[in-house]
N, C-alpha and C positions, 0 to 999 in steps of 0.2 A: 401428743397433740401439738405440744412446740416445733417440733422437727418437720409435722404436716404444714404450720403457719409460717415456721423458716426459707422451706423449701417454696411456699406458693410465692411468697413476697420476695425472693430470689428471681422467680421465674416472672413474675411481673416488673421487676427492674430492666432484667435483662431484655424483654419484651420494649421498653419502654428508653433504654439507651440505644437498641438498634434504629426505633424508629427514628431517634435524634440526629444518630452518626452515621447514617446509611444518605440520609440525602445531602450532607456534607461533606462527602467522598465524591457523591453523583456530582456535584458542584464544582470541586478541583477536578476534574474530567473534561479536559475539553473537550469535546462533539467532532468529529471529523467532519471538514467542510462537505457540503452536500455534495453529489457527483451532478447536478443538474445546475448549481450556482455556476456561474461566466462573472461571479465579482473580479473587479481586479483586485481588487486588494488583497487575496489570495492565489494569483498568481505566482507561479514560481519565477526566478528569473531567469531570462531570457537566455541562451546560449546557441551557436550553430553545432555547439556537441556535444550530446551526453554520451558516460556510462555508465551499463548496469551492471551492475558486481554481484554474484551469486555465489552463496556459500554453501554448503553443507546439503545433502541427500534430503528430500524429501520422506517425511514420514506420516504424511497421511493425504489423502485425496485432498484437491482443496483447488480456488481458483485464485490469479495474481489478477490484480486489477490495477492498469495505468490511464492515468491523463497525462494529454497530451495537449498542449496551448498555444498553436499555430499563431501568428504575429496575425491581431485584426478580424479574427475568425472565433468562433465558439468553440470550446474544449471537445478534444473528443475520447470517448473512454474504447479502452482496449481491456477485454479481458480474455484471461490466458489459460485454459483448464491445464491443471497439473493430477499425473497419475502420482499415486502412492509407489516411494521405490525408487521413482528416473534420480537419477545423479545430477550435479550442478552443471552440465555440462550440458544433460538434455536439457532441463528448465530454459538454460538459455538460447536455444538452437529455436525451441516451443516460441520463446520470446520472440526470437529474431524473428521467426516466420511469420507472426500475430503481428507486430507491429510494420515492419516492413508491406505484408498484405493491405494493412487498413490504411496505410500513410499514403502510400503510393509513389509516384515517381518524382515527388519533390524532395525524397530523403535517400540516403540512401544509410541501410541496417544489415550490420555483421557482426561476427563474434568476433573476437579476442582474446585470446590463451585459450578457449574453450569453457571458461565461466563467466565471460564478461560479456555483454552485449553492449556495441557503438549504435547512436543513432548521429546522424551528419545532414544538417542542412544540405541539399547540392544548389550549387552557385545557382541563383537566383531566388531561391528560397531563402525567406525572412528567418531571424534568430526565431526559438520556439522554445516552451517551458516545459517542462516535464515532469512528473509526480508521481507517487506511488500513494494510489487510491485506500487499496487494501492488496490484504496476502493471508489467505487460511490454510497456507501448505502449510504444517508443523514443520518447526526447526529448520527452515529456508532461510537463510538471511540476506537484503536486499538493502544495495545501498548504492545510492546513485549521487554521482559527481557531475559536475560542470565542467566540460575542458576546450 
């Protein structure tokens, strides 16, 4: 009978520390900023160059999602489907073609070494921000610089 009252009130503890430290975790969690917020204050800053650095094979389906923060204008998001499989090489080619299509003829977007993708203000075109929304391709790693 001890061992039946041990184990209940065991299982009511533990029941009763998850509800405690479960929303306390939730809470050190920052929220990634909305895709529909145009706050400045979560703007990236501004540059007429990025690049996108791409590592590692993709291991499962999954899509890359950027913002993009044209100088004056509203963010626009770009998302990138990835197959399961393609190499850092196609991801970025995937990339170059998705964001080059949506930007249009105020940028101009290419690879580099074959993992990297440049995006480039062209002369006339304001400095612009850019981010990395989300990425549910497994084991893809994405890391963009200001140059």
């Amino acid at each position: 009978m001890k061992i039946i009252t041990l184990r209940a009130a065991t299982a009511v503890l533990l029941v009763l520390l998850s509800l405690l430290v479960v929303p306390l975790v939730r809470a050190q969690t920052a929220p990634f900023p909305s895709s529909d917020a145009a706050d400045p204050a979560v703007r990236p800053h501004a540059s007429n160059k990025w690049r996108i650095a791409f590592d590692e094979r993709a291991k499962s389906d999954g899509t890359i999602t950027f913002r993009v923060w044209p100088a004056n204008a509203d963010p626009i998001l770009i998302e990138v489907p990835i197959r399961d499989g393609v190499s850092e090489n196609h991801i970025a080619q995937a990339v170059r073609d998705a964001i080059g299509t949506r930007l249009g003829k105020g940028y101009h977007v290419e690879t580099d070494d074959g993992e990297d993708v440049l995006v480039k203000a062209r002369h006339g075109t304001a400095d612009f921000g850019l981010d990395l929304v989300s990425n549910t391709v497994r084991d893809v790693d994405i890391k963009l610089h200001r140059e």
